[in-house]
Structure formats: C-alpha cells, structure tokens
PDBQT receptor file of N, H, CA, C and O in Angstrom, charges set to zero:
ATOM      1  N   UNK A   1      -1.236   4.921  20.619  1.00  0.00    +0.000 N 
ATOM      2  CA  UNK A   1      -0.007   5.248  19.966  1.00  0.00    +0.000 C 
ATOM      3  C   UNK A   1      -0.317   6.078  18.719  1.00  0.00    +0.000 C 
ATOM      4  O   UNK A   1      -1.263   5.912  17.949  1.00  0.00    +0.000 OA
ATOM      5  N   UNK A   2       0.651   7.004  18.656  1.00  0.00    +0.000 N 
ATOM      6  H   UNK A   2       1.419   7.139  19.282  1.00  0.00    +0.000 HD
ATOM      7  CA  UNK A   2       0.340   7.830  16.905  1.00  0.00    +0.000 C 
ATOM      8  C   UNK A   2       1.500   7.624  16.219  1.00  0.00    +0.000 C 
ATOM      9  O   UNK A   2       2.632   7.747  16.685  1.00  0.00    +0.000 OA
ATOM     10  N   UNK A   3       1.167   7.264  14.950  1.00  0.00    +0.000 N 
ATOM     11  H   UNK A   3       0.247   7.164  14.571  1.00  0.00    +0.000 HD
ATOM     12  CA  UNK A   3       1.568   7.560  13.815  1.00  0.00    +0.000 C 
ATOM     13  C   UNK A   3       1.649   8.365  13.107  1.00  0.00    +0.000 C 
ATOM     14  O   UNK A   3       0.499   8.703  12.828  1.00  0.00    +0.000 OA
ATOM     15  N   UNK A   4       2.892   9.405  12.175  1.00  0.00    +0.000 N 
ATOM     16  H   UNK A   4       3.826   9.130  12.401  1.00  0.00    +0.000 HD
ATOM     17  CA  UNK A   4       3.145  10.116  11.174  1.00  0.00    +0.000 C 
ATOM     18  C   UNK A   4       3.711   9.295  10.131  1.00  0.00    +0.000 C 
ATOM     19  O   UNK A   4       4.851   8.831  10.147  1.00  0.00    +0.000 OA
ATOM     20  N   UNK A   5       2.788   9.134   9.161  1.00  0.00    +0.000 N 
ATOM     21  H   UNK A   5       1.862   9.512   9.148  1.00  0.00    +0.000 HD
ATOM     22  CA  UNK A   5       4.108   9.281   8.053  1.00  0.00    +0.000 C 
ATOM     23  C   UNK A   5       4.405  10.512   7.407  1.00  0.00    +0.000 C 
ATOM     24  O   UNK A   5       3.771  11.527   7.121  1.00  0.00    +0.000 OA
ATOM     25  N   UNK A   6       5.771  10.031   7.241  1.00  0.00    +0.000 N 
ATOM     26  H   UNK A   6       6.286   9.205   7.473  1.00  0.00    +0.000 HD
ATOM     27  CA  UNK A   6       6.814  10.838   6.559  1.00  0.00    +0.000 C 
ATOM     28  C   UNK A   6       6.772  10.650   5.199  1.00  0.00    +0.000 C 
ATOM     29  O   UNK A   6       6.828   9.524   4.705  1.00  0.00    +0.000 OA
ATOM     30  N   UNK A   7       6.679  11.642   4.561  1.00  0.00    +0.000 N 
ATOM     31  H   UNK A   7       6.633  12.557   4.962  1.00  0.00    +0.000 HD
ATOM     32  CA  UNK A   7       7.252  12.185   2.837  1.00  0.00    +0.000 C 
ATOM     33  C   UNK A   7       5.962  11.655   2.107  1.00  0.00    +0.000 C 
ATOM     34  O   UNK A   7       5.929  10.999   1.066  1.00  0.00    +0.000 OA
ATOM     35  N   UNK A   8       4.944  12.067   2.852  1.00  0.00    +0.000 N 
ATOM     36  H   UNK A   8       4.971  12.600   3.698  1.00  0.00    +0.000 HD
ATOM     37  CA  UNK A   8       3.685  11.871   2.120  1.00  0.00    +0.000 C 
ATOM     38  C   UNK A   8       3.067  12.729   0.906  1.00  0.00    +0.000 C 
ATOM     39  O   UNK A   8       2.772  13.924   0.910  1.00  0.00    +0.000 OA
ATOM     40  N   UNK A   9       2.969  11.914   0.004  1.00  0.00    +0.000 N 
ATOM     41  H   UNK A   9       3.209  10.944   0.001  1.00  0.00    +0.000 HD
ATOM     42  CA  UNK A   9       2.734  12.758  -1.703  1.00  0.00    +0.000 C 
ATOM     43  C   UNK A   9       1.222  11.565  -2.004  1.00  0.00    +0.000 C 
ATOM     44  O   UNK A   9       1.016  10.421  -1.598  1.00  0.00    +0.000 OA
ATOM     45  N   UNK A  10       0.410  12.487  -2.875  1.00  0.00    +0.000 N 
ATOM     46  H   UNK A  10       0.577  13.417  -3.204  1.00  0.00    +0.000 HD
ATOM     47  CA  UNK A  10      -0.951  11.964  -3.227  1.00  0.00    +0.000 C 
ATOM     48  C   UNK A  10      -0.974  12.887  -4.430  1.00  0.00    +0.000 C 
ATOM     49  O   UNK A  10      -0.928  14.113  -4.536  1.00  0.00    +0.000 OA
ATOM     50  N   UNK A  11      -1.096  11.453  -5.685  1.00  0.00    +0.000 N 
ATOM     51  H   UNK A  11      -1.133  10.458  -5.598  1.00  0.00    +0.000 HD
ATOM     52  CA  UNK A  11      -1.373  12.197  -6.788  1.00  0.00    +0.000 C 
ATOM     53  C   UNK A  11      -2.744  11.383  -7.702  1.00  0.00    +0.000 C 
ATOM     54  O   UNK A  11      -2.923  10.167  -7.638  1.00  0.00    +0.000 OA
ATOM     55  N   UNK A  12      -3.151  11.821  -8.085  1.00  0.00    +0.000 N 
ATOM     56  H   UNK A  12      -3.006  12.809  -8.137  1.00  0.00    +0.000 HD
ATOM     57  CA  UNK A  12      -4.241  11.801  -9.304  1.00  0.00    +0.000 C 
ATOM     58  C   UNK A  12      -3.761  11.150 -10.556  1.00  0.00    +0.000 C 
ATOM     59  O   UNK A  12      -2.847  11.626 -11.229  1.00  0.00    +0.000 OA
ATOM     60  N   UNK A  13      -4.477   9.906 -10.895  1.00  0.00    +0.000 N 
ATOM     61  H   UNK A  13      -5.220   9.519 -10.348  1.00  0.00    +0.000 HD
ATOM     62  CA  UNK A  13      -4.424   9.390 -11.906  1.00  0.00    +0.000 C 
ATOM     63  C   UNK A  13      -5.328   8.929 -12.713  1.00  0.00    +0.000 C 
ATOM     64  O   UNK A  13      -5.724   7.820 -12.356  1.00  0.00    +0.000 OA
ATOM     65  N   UNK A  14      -5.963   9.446 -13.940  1.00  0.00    +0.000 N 
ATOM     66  H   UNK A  14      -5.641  10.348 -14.230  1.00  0.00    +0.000 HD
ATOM     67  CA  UNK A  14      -7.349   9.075 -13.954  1.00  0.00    +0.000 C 
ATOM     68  C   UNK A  14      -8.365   9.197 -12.780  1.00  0.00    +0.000 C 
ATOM     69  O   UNK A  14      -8.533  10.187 -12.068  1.00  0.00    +0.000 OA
ATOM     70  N   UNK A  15      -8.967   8.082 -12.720  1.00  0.00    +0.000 N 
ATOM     71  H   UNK A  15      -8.830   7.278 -13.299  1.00  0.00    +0.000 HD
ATOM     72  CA  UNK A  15      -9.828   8.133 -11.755  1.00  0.00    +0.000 C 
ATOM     73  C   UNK A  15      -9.114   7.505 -10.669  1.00  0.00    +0.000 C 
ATOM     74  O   UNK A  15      -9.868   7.336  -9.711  1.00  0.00    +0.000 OA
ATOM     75  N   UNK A  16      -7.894   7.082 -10.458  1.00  0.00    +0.000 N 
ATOM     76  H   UNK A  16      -7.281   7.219 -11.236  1.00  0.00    +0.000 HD
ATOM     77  CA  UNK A  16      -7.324   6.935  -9.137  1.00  0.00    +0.000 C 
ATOM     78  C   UNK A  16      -6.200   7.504  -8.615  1.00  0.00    +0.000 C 
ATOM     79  O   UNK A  16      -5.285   8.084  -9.199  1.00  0.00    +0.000 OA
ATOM     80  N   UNK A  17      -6.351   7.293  -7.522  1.00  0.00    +0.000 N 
ATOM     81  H   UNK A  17      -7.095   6.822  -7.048  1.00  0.00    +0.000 HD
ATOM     82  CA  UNK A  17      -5.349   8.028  -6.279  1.00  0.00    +0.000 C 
ATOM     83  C   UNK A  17      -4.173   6.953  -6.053  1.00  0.00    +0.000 C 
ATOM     84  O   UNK A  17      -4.305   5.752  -5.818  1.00  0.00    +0.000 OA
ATOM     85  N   UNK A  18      -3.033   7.672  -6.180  1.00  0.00    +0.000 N 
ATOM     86  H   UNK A  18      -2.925   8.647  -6.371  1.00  0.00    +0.000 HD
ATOM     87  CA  UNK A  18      -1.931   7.505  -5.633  1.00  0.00    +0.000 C 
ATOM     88  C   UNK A  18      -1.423   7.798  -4.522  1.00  0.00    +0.000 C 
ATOM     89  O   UNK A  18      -1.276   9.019  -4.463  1.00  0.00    +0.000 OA
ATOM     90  N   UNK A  19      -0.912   7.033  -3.157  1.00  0.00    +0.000 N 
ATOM     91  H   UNK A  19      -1.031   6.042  -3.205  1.00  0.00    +0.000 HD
ATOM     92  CA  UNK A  19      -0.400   7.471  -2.034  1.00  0.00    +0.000 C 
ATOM     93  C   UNK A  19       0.666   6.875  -1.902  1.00  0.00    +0.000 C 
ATOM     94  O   UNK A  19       0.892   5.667  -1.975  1.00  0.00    +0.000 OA
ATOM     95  N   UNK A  20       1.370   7.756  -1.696  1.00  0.00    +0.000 N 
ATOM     96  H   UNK A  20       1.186   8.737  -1.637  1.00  0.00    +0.000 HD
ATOM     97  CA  UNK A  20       3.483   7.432  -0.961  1.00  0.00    +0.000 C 
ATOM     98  C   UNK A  20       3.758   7.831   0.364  1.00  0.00    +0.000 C 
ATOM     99  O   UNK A  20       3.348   8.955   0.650  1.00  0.00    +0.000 OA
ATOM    100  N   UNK A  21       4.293   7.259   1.164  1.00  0.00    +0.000 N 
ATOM    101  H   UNK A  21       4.626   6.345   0.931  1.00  0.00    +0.000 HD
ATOM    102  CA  UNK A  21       5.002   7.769   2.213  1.00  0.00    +0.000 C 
ATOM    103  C   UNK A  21       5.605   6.639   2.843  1.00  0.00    +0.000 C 
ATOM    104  O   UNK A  21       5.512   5.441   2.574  1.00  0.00    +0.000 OA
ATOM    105  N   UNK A  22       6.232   7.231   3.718  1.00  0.00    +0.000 N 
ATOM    106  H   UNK A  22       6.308   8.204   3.937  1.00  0.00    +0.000 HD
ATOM    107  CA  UNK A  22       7.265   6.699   4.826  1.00  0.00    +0.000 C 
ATOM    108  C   UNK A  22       7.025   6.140   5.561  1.00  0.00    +0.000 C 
ATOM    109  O   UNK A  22       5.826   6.264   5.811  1.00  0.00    +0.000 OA
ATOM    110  N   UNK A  23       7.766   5.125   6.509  1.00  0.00    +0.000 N 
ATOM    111  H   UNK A  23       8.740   5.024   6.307  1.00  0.00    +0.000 HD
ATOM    112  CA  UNK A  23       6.768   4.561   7.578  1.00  0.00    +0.000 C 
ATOM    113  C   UNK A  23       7.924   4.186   8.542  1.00  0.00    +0.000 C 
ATOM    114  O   UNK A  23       8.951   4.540   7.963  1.00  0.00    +0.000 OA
ATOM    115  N   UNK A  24       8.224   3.669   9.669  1.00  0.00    +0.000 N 
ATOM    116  H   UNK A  24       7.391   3.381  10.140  1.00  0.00    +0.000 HD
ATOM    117  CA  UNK A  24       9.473   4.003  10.635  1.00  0.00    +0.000 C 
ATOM    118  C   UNK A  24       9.155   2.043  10.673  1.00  0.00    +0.000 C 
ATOM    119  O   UNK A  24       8.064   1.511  10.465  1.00  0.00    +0.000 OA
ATOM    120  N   UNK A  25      10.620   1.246  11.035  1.00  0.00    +0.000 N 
ATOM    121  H   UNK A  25      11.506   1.679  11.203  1.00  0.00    +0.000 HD
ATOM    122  CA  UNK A  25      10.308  -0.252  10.911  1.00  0.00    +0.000 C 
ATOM    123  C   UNK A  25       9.530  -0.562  11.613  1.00  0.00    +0.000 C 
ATOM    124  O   UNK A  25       9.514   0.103  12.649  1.00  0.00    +0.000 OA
ATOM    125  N   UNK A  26       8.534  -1.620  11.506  1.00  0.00    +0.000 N 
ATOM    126  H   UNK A  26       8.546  -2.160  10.664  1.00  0.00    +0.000 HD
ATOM    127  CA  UNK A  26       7.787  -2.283  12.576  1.00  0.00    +0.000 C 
ATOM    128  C   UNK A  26       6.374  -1.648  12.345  1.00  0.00    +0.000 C 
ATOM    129  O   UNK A  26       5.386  -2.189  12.843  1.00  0.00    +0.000 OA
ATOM    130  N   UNK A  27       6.255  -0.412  11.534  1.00  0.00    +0.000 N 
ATOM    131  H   UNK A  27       7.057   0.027  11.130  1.00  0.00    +0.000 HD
ATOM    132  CA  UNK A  27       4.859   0.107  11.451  1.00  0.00    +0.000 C 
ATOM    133  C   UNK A  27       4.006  -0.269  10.075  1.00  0.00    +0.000 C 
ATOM    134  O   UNK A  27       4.533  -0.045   8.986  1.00  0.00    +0.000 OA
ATOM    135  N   UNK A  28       2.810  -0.788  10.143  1.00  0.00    +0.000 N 
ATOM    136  H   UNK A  28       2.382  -0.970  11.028  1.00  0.00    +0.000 HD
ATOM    137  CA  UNK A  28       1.833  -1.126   8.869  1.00  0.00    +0.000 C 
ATOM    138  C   UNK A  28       1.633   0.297   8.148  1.00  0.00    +0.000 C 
ATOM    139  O   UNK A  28       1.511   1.381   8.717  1.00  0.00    +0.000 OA
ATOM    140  N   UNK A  29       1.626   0.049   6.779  1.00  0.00    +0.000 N 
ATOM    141  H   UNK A  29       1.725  -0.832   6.316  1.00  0.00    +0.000 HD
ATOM    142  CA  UNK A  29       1.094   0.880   5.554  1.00  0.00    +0.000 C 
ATOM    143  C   UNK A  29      -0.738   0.775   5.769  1.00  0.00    +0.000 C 
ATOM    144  O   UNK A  29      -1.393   1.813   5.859  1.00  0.00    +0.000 OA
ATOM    145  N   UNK A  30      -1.254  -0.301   5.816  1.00  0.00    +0.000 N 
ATOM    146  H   UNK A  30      -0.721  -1.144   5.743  1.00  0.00    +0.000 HD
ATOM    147  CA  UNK A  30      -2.192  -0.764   6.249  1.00  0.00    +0.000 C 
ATOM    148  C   UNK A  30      -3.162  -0.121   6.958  1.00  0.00    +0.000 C 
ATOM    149  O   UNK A  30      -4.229   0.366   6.584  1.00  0.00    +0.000 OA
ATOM    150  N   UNK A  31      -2.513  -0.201   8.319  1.00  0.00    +0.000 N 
ATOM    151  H   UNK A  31      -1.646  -0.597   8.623  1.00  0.00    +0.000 HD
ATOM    152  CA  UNK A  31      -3.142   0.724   9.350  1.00  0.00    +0.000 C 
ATOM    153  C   UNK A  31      -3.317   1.917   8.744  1.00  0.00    +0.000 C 
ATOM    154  O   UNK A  31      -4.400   2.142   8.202  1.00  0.00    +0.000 OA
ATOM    155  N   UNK A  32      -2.066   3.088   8.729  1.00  0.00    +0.000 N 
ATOM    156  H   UNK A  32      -1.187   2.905   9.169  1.00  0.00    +0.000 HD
ATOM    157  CA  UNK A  32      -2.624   3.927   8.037  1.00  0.00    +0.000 C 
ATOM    158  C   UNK A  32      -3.547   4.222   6.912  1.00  0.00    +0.000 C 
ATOM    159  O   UNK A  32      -4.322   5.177   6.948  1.00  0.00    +0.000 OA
ATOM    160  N   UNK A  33      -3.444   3.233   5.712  1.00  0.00    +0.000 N 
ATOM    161  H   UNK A  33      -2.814   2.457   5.683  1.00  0.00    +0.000 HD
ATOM    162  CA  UNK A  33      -4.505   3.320   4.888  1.00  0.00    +0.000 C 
ATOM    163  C   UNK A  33      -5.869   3.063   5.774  1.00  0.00    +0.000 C 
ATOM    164  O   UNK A  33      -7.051   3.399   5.711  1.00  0.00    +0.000 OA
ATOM    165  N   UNK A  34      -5.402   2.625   6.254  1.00  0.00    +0.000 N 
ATOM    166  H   UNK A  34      -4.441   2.352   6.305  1.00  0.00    +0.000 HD
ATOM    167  CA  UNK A  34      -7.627   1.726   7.096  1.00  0.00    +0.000 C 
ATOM    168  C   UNK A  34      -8.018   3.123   7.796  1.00  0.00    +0.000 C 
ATOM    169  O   UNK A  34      -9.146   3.222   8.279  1.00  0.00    +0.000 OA
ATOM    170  N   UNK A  35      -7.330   3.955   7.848  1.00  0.00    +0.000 N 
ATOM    171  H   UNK A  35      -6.414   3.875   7.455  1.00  0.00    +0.000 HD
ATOM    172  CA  UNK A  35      -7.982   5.539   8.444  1.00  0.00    +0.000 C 
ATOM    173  C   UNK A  35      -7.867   6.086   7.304  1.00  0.00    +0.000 C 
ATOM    174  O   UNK A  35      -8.511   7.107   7.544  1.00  0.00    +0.000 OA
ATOM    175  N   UNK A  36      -7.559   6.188   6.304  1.00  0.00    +0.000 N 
ATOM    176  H   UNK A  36      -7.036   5.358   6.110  1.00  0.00    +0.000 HD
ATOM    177  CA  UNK A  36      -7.702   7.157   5.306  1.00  0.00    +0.000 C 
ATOM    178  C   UNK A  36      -9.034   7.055   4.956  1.00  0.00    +0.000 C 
ATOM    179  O   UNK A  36      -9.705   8.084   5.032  1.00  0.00    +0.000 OA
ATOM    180  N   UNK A  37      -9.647   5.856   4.524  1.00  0.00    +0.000 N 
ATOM    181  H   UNK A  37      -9.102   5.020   4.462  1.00  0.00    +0.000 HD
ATOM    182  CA  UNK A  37     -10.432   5.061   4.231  1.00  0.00    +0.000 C 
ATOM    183  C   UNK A  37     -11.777   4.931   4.946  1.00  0.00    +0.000 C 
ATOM    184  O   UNK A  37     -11.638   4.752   6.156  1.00  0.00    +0.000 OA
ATOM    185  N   UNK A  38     -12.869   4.967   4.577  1.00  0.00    +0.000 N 
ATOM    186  H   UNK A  38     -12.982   5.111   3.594  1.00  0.00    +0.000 HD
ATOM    187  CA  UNK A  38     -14.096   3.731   5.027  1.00  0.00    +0.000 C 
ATOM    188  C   UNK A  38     -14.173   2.580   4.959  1.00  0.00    +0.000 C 
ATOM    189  O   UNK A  38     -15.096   2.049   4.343  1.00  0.00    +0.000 OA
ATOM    190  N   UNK A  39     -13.569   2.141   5.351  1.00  0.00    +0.000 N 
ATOM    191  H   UNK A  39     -12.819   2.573   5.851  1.00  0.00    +0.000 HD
ATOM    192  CA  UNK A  39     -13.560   0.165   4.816  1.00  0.00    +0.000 C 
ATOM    193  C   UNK A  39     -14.570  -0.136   5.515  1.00  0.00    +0.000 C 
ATOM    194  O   UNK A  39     -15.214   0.780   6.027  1.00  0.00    +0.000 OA
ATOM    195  N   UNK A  40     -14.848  -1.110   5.654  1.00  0.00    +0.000 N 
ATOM    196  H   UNK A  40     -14.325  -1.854   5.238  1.00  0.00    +0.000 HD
ATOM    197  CA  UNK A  40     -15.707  -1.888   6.341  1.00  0.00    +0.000 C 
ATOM    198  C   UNK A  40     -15.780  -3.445   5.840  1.00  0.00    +0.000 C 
ATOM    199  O   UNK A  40     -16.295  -3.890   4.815  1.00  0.00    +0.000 OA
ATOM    200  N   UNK A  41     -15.122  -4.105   6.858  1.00  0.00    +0.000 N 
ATOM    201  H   UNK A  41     -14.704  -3.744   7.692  1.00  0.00    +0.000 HD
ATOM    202  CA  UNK A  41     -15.080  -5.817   6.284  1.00  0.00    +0.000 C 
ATOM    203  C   UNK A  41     -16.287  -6.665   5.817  1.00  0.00    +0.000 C 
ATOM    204  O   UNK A  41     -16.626  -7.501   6.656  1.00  0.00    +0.000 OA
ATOM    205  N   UNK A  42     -17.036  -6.650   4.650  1.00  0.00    +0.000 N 
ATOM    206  H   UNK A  42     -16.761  -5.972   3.969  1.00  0.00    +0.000 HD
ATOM    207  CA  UNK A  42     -18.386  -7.043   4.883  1.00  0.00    +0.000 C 
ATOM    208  C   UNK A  42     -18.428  -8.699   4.931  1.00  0.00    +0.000 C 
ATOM    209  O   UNK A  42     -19.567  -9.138   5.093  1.00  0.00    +0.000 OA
ATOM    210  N   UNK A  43     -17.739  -9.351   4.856  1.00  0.00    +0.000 N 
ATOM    211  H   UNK A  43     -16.814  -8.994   4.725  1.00  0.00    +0.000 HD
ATOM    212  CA  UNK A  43     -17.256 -10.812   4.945  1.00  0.00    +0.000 C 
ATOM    213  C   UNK A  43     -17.195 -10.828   6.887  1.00  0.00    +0.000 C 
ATOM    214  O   UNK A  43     -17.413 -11.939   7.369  1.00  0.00    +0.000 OA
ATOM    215  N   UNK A  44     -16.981  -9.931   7.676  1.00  0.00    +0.000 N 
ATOM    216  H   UNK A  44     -16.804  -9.028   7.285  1.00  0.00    +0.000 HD
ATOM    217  CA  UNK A  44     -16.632 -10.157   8.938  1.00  0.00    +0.000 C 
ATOM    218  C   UNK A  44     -17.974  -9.810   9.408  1.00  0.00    +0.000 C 
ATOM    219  O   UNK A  44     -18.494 -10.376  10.369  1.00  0.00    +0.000 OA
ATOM    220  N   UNK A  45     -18.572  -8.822   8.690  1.00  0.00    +0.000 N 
ATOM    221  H   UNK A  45     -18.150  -8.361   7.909  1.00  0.00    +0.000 HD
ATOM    222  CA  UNK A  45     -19.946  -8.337   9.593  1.00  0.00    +0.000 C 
ATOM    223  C   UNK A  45     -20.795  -9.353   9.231  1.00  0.00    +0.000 C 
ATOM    224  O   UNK A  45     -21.355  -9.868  10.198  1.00  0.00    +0.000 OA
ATOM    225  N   UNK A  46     -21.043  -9.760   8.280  1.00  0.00    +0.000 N 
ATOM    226  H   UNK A  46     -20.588  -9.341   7.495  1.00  0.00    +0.000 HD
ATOM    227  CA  UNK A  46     -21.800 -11.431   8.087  1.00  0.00    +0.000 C 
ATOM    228  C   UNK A  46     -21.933 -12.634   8.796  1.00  0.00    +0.000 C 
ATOM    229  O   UNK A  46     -22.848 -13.432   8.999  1.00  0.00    +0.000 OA
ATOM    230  N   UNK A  47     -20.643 -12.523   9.144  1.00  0.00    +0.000 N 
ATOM    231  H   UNK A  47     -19.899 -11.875   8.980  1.00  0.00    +0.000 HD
ATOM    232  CA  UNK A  47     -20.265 -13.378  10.016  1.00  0.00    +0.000 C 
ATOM    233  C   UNK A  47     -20.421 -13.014  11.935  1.00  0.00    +0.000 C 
ATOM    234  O   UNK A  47     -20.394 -13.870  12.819  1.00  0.00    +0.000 OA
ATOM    235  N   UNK A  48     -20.569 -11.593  12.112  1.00  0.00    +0.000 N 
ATOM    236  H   UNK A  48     -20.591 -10.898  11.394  1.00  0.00    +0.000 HD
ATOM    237  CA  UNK A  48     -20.799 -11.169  13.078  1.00  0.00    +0.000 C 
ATOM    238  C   UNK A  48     -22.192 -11.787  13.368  1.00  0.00    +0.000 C 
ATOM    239  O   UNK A  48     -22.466 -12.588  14.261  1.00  0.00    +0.000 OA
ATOM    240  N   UNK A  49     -23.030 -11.247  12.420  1.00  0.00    +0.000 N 
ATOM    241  H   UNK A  49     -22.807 -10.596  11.694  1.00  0.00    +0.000 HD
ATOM    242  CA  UNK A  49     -24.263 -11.266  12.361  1.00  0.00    +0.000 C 
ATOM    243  C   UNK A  49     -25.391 -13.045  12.667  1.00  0.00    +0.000 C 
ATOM    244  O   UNK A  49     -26.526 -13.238  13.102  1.00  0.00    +0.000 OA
ATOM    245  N   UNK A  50     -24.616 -13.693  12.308  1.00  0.00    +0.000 N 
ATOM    246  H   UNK A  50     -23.694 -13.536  11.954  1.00  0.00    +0.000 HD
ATOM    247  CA  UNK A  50     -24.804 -15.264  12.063  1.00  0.00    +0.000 C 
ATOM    248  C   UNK A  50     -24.997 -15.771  13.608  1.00  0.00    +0.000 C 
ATOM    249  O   UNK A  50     -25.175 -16.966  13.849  1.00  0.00    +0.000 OA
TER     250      UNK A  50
C-alpha cells in the first residue's frame, strides 16, 4: 500500500527539524516518520540476539 502525505512543510529550528503534514483517517504519522528516518529498535535487536 502507498502513502502520500498531504501539505507537507519541514522547517529548521536550531539544530532541529520540524515536520507537518496530513494524513487521510486510519493512517500512522509513525509509519511515515519510520521511513524518513534510520531507526533501528536497539532494545528489539538485543533481544533478537539472546
């Protein structure tokens, strides 16, 4: 499935980033952030690892 958000603005603040946008009901902010992103759960890979 794909996702757009809508009315996406990114601004600069100091040293951090601001992100806005839209999202249609039923869809995570989340998700999209976790692709903006490198995350990586290191509490889950520890536990992978065990």
């Amino acid at each position: 499935m794909r996702l757009l958000p809508q009315q996406l603005t990114m601004q600069q603040q100091g040293e951090d980033m601001v992100l806005s946008f839209a999202l249609p009901a039923g869809c995570f902010a989340t998700s999209v952030l976790r692709e903006l992103v490198n995350y990586r759960d290191c509490g889950r890979q520890t536990a992978d690892m065990e």
